[in-house]
ROZA-521752 format. One record per atom (N, C-alpha, C): atom name; residue number from 1; x, y, z negated; residue in three letters. Coordinates in pm, whole numbers, plus 50000, padded with zeros to 5 digits. Example, Ala and Ser with C-alpha at 12.3 -4.5 7.8 and 13.67 -1.06 7.14 Angstrom:
<atom: N nr: 1 px: 51319 py: 49431 pz: 49220 rest: ALA>
<atom: CA nr: 1 px: 51230 py: 49550 pz: 49220 rest: ALA>
<atom: C nr: 1 px: 51320 py: 49670 pz: 49220 rest: ALA>
<atom: N nr: 2 px: 51285 py: 49775 pz: 49292 rest: SER>
<atom: CA nr: 2 px: 51367 py: 49894 pz: 49286 rest: SER>
<atom: C nr: 2 px: 51290 py: 50003 pz: 49213 rest: SER>
***
This chain:
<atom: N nr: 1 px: 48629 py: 48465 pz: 50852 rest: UNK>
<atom: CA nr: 1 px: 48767 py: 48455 pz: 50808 rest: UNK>
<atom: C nr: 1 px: 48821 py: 48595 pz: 50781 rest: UNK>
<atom: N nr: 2 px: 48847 py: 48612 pz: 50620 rest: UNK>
<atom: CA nr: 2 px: 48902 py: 48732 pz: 50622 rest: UNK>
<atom: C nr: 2 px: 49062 py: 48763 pz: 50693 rest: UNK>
<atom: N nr: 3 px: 49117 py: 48871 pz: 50742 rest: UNK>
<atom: CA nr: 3 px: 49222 py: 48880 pz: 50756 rest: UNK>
<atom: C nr: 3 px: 49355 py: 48960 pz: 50622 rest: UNK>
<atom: N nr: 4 px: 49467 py: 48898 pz: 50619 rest: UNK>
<atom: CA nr: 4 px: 49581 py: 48891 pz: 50532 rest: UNK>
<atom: C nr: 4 px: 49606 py: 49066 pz: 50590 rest: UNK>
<atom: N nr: 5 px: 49621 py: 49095 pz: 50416 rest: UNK>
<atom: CA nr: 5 px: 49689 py: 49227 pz: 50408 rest: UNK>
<atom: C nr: 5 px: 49831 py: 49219 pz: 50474 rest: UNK>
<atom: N nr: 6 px: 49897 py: 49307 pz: 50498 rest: UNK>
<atom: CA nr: 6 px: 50027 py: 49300 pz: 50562 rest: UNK>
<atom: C nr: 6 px: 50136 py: 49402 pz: 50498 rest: UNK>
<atom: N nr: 7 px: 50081 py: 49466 pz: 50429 rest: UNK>
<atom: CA nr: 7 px: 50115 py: 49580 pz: 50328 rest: UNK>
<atom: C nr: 7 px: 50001 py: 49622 pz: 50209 rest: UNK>
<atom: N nr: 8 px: 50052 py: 49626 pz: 50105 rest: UNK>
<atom: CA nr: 8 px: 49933 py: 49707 pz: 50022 rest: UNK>
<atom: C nr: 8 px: 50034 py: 49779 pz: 49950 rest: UNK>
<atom: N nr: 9 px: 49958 py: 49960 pz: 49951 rest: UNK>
<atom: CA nr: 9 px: 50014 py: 50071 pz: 49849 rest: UNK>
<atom: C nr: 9 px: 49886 py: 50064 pz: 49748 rest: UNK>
<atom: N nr: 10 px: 50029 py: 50126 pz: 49622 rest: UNK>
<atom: CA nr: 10 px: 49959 py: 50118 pz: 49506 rest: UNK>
<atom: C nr: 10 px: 49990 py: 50296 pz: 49450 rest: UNK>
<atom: N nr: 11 px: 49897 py: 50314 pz: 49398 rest: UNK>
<atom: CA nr: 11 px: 49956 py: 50450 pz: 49312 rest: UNK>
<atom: C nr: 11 px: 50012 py: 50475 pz: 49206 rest: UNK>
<atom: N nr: 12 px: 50150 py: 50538 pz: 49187 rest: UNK>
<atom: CA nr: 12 px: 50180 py: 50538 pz: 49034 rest: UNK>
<atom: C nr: 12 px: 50115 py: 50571 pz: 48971 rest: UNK>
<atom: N nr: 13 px: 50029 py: 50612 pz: 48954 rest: UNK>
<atom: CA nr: 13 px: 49919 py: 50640 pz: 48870 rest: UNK>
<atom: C nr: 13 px: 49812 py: 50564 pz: 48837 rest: UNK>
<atom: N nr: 14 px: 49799 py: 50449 pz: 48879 rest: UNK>
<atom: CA nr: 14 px: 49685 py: 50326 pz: 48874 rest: UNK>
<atom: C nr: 14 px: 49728 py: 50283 pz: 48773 rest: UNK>
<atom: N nr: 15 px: 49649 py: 50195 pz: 48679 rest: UNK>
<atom: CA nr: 15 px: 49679 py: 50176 pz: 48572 rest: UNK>
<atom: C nr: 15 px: 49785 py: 50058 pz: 48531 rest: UNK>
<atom: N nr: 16 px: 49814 py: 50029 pz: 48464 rest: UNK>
<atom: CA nr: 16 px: 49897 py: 49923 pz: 48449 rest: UNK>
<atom: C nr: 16 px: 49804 py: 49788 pz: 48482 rest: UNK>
<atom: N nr: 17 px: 49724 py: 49761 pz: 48452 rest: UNK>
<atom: CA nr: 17 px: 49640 py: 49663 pz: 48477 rest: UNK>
<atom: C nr: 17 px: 49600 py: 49599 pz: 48620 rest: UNK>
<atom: N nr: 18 px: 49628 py: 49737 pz: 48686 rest: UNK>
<atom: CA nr: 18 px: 49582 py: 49741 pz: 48865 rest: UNK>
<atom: C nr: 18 px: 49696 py: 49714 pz: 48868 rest: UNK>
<atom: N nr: 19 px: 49812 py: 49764 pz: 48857 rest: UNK>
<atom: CA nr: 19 px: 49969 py: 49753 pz: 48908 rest: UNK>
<atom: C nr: 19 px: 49980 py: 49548 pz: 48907 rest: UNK>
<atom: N nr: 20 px: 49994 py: 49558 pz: 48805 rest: UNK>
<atom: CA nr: 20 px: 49991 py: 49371 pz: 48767 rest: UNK>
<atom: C nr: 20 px: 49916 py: 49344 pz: 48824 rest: UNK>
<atom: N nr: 21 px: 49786 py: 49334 pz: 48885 rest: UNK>
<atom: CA nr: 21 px: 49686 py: 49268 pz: 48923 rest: UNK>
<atom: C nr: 21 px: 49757 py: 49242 pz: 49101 rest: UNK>
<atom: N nr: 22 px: 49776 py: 49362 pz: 49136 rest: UNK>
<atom: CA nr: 22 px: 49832 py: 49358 pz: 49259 rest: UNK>
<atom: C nr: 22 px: 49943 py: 49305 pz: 49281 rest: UNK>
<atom: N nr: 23 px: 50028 py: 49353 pz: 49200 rest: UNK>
<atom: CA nr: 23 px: 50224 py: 49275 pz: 49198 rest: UNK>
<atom: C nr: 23 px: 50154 py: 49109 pz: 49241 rest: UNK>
<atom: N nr: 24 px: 50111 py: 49047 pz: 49143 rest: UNK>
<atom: CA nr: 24 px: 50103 py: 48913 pz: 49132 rest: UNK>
<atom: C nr: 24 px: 50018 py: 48868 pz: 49226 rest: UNK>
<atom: N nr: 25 px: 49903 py: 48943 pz: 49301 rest: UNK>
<atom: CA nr: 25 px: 49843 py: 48903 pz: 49424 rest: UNK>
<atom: C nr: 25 px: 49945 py: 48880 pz: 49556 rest: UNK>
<atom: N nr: 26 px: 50029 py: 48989 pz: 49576 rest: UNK>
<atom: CA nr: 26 px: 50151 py: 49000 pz: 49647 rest: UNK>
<atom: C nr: 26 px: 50241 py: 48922 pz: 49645 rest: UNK>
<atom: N nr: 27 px: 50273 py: 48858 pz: 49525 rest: UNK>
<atom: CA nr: 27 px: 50385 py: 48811 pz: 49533 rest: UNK>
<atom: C nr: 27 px: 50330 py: 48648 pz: 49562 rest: UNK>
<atom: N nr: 28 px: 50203 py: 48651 pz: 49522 rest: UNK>
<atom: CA nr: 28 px: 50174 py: 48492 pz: 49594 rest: UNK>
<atom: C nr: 28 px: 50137 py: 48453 pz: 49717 rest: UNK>
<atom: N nr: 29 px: 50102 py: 48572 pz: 49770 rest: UNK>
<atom: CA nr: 29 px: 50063 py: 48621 pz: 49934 rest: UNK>
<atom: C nr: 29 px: 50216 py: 48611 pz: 50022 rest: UNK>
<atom: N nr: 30 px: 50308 py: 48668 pz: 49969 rest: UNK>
<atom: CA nr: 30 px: 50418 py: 48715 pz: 50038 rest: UNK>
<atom: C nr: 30 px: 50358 py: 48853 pz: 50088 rest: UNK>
<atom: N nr: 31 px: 50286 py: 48933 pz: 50076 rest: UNK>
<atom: CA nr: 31 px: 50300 py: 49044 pz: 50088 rest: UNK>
<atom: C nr: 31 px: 50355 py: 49202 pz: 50020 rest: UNK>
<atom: N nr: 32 px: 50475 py: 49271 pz: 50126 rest: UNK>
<atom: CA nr: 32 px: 50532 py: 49368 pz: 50079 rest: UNK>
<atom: C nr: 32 px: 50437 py: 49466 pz: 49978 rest: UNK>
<atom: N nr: 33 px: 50453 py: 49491 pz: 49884 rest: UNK>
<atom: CA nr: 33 px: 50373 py: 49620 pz: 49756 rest: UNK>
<atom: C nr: 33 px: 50492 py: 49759 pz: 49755 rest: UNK>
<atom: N nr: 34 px: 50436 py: 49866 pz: 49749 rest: UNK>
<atom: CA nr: 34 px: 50470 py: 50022 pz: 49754 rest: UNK>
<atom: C nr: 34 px: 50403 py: 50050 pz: 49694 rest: UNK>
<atom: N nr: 35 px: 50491 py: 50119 pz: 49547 rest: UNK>
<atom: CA nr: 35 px: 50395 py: 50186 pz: 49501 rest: UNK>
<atom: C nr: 35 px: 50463 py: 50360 pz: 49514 rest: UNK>
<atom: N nr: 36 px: 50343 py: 50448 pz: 49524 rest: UNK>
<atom: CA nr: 36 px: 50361 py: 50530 pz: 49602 rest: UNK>
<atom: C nr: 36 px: 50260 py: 50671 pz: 49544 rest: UNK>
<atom: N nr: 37 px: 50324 py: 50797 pz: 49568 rest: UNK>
<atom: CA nr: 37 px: 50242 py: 50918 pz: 49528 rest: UNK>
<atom: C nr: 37 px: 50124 py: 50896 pz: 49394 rest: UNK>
<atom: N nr: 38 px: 50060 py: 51003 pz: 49411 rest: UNK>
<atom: CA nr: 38 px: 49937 py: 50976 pz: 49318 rest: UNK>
<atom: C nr: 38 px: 49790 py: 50966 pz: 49351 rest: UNK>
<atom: N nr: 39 px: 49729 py: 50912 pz: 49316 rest: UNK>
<atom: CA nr: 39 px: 49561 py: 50878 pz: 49337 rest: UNK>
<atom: C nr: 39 px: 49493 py: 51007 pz: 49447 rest: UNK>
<atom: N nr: 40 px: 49477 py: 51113 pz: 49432 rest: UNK>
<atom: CA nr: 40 px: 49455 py: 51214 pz: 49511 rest: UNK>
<atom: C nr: 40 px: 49533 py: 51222 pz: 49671 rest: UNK>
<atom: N nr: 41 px: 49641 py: 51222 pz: 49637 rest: UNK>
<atom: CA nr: 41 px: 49718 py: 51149 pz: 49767 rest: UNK>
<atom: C nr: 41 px: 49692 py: 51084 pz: 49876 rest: UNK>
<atom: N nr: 42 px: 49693 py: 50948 pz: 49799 rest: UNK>
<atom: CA nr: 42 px: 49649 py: 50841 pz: 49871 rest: UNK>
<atom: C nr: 42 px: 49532 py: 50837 pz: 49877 rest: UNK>
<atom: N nr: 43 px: 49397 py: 50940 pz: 49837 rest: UNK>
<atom: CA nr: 43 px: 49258 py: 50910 pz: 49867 rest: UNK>
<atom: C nr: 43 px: 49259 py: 51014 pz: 50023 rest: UNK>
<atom: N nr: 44 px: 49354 py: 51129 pz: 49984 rest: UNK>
<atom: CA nr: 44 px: 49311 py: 51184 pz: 50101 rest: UNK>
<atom: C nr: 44 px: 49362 py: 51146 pz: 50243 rest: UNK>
<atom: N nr: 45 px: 49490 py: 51097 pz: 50202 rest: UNK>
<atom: CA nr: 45 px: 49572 py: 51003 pz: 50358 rest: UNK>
<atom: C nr: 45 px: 49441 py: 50883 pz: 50388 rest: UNK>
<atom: N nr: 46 px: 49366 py: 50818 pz: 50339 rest: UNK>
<atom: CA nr: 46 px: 49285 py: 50761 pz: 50427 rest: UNK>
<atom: C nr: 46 px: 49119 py: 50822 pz: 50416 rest: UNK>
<atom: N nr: 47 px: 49126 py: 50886 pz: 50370 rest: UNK>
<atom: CA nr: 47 px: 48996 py: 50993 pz: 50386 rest: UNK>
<atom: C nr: 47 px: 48856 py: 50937 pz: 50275 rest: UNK>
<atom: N nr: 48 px: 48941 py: 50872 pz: 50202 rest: UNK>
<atom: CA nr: 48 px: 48807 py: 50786 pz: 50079 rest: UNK>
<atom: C nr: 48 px: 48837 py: 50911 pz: 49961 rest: UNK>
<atom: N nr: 49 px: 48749 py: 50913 pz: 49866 rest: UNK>
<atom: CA nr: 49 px: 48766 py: 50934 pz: 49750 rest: UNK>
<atom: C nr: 49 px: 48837 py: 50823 pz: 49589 rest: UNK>
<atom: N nr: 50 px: 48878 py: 50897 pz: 49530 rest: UNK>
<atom: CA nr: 50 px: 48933 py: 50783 pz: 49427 rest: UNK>
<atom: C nr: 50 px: 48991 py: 50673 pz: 49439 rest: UNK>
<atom: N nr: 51 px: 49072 py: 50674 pz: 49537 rest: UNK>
<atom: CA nr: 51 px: 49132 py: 50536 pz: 49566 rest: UNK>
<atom: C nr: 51 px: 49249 py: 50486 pz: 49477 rest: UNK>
<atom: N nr: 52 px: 49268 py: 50410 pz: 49394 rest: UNK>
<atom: CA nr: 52 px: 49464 py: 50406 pz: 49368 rest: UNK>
<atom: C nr: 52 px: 49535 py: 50311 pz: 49438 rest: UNK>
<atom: N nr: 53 px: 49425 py: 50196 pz: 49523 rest: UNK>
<atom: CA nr: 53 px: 49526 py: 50131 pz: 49597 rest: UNK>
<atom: C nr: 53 px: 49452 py: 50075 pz: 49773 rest: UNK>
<atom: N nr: 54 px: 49486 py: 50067 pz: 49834 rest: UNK>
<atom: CA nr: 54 px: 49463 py: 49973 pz: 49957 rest: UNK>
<atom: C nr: 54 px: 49550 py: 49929 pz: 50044 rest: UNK>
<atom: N nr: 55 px: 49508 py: 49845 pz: 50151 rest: UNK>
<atom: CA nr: 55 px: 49564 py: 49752 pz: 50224 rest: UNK>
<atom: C nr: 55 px: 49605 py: 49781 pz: 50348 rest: UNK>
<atom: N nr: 56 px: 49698 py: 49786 pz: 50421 rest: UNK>
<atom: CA nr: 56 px: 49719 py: 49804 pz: 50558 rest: UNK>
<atom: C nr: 56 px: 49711 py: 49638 pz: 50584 rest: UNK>
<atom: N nr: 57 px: 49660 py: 49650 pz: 50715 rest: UNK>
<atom: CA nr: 57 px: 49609 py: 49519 pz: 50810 rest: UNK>
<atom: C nr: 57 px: 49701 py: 49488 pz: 50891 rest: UNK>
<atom: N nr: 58 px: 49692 py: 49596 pz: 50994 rest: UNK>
<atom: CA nr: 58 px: 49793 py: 49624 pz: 51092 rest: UNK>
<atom: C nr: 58 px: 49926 py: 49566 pz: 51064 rest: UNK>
<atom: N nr: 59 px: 49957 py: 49511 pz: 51164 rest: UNK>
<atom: CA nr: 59 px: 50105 py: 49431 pz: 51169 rest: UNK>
<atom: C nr: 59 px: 50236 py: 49574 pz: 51181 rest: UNK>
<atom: N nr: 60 px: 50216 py: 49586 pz: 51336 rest: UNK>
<atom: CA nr: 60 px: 50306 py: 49747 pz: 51336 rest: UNK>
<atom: C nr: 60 px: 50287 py: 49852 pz: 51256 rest: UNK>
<atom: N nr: 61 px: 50173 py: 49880 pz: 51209 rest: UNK>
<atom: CA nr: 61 px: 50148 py: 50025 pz: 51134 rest: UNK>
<atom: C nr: 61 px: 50245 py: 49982 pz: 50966 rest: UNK>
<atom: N nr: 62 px: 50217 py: 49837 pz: 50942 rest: UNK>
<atom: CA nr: 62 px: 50275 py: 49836 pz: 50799 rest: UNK>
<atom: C nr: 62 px: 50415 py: 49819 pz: 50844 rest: UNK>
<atom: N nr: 63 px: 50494 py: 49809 pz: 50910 rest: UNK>
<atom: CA nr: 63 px: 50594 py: 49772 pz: 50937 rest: UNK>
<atom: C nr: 63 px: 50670 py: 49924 pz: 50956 rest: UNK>
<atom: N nr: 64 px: 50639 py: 49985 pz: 50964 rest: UNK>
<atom: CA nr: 64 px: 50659 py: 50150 pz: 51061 rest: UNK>
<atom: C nr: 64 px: 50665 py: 50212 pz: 50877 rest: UNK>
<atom: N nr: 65 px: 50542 py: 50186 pz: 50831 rest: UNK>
<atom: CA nr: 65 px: 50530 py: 50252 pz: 50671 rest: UNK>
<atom: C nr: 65 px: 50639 py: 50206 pz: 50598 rest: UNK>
<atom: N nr: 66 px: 50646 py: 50105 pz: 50613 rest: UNK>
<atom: CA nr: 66 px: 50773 py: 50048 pz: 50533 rest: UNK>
<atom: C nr: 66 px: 50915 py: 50063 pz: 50565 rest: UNK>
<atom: N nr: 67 px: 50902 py: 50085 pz: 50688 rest: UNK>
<atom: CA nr: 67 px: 51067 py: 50168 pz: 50698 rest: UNK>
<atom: C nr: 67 px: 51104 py: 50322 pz: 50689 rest: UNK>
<atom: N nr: 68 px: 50992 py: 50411 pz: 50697 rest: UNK>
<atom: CA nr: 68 px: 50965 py: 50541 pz: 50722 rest: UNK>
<atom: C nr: 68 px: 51017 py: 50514 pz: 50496 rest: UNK>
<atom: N nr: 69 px: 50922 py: 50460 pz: 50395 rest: UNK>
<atom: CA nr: 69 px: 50916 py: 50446 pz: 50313 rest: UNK>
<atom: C nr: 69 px: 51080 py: 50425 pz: 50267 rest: UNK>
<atom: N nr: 70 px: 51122 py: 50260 pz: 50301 rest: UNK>
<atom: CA nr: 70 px: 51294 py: 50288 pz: 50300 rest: UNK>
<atom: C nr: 70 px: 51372 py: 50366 pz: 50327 rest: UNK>
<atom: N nr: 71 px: 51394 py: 50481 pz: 50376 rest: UNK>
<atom: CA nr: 71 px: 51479 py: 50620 pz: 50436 rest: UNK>
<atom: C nr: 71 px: 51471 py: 50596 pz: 50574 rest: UNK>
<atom: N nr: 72 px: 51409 py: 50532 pz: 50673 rest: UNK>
<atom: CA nr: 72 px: 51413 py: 50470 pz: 50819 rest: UNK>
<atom: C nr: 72 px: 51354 py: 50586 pz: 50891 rest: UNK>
<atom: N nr: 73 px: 51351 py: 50602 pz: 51029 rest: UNK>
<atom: CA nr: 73 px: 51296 py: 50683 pz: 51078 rest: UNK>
<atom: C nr: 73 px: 51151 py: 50783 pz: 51117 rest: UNK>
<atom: N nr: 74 px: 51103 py: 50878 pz: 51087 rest: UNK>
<atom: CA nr: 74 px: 50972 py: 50918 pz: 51106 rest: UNK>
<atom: C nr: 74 px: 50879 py: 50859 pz: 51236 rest: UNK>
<atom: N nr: 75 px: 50785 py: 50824 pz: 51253 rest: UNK>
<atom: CA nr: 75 px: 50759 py: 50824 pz: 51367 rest: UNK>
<atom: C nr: 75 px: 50675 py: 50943 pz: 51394 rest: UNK>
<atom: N nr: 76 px: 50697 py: 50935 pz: 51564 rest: UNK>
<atom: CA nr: 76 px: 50675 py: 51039 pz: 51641 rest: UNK>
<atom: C nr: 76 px: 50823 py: 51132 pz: 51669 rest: UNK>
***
């Protein structure tokens, strides 16, 4: 059983094709989409190469991103 994304960032920089592909995965999921920085960015915040988009799992961690993301507080 796979487990449900709980957040997925996207990069402004992904193509339009990825952007849509994801919007419409999300929006039938009910899962929150961010799109966010650029490809280099987001490859090095999770330590992959070439990434423009992935998934947070985590219940609290996406929840924390998404308010830090809204103007909400830093953690730590």
């Amino acid at each position: 059983m796979k487990k449900k994304a709980k957040l997925v960032i996207v990069s402004k920089e992904a193509s339009e094709r990825t952007k849509d592909k994801f919007k419409k995965l999300c929006l039938e999921y009910n899962v929150p989409l961010i799109e966010y920085g650029n490809i280099e960015e987001l490859s090095k915040a999770i330590g992959k190469e070439n990434k423009a988009t992935f998934a947070v799992k985590e219940c609290n961690l996406a929840k924390e991103i998404e308010k830090i993301y809204n103007g909400g507080e830093f953690i730590g």
